[in-house]
N, C-alpha and C positions, 0 to 999 in steps of 0.2 A: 504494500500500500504506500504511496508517495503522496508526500505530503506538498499539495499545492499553494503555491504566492496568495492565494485567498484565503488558504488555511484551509482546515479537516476540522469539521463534525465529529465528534466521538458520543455516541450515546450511550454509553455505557463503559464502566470502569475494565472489564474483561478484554471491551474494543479497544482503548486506550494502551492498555500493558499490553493486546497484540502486537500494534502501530508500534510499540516501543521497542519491540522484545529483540534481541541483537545488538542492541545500543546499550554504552555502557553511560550512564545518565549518572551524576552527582549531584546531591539534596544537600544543600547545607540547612539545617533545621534550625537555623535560631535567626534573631532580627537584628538588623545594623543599623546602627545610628552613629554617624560620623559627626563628633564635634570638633568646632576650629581647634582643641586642643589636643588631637589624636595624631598629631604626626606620625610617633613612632609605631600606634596601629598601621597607618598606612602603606608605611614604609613595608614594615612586613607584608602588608596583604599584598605589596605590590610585586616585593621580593618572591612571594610563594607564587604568585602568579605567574612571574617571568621564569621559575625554574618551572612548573608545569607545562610553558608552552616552548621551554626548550624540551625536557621528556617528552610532549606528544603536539606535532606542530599544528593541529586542527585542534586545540584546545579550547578555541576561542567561539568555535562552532559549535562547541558540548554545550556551553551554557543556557539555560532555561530560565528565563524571569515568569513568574508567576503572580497572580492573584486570584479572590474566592469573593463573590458578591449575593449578597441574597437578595431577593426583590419579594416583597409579600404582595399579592394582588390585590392589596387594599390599598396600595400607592406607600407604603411603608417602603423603605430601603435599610439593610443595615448593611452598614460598611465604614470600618472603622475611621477613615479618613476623609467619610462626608460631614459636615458639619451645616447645618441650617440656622440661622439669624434671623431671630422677628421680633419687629416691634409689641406682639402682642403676651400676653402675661403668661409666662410658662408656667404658671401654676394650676392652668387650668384641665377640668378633669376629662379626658377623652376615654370613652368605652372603648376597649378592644376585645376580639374572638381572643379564647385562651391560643387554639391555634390554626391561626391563617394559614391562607394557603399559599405558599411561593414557590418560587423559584432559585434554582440557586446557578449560579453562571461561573465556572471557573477558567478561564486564559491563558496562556503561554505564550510567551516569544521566545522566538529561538531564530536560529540562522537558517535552519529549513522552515520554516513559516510560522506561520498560528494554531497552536494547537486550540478548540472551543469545546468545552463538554457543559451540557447541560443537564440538571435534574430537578 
């Protein structure tokens, strides 16, 4: 299966490890935050990086950026990096379903295209 400049559809988690399976894919499981005072982090991350893509010289075509977005079909969004602003009193009381019904939308960029699954 090739992964076209439009990107691939995966509906399901099984499709997805197919598409994948052959590849040797690297997860770094935790989250980065770069402050101006982290040189000497950088330096390292720059260092491990320049010896990875001297060991394998398509290194740089292994990487995967990711995100996970929910969307509830009540016009709800969570997603940790939206933020809504309003003038009006957030103290006020809105009924919501214990549990709506959404969707959830996960992404990929990579060097061979867009990976999209949805569920």
């Amino acid at each position: 299966m090739r992964i076209s400049e439009k990107g691939l559809r995966l509906d399901s988690d099984a499709e997805f490890l197919d598409t994948l399976s052959g590849k040797q894919i690297w997860a770094l499981p935790f989250g980065l935050a770069i402050h101006q005072n982290d040189h000497q982090a950088r330096r390292r991350f720059v260092e491990w990086a320049q010896n990875e893509i001297a060991v394998v010289p398509d290194f740089h075509k292994r990487i995967l950026f990711s995100d996970e977005a929910h969307f509830w079909l009540n016009g709800y969004v969570n997603k940790q990096n939206c933020r809504i602003w309003s003038e009006a009193n957030p103290q006020v009381y809105v009924e919501t379903p214990l549990h709506p019904e959404k969707l959830t939308v996960w992404c990929a960029l990579w060097a061979g295209g867009i990976l999209l699954q949805k569920r």
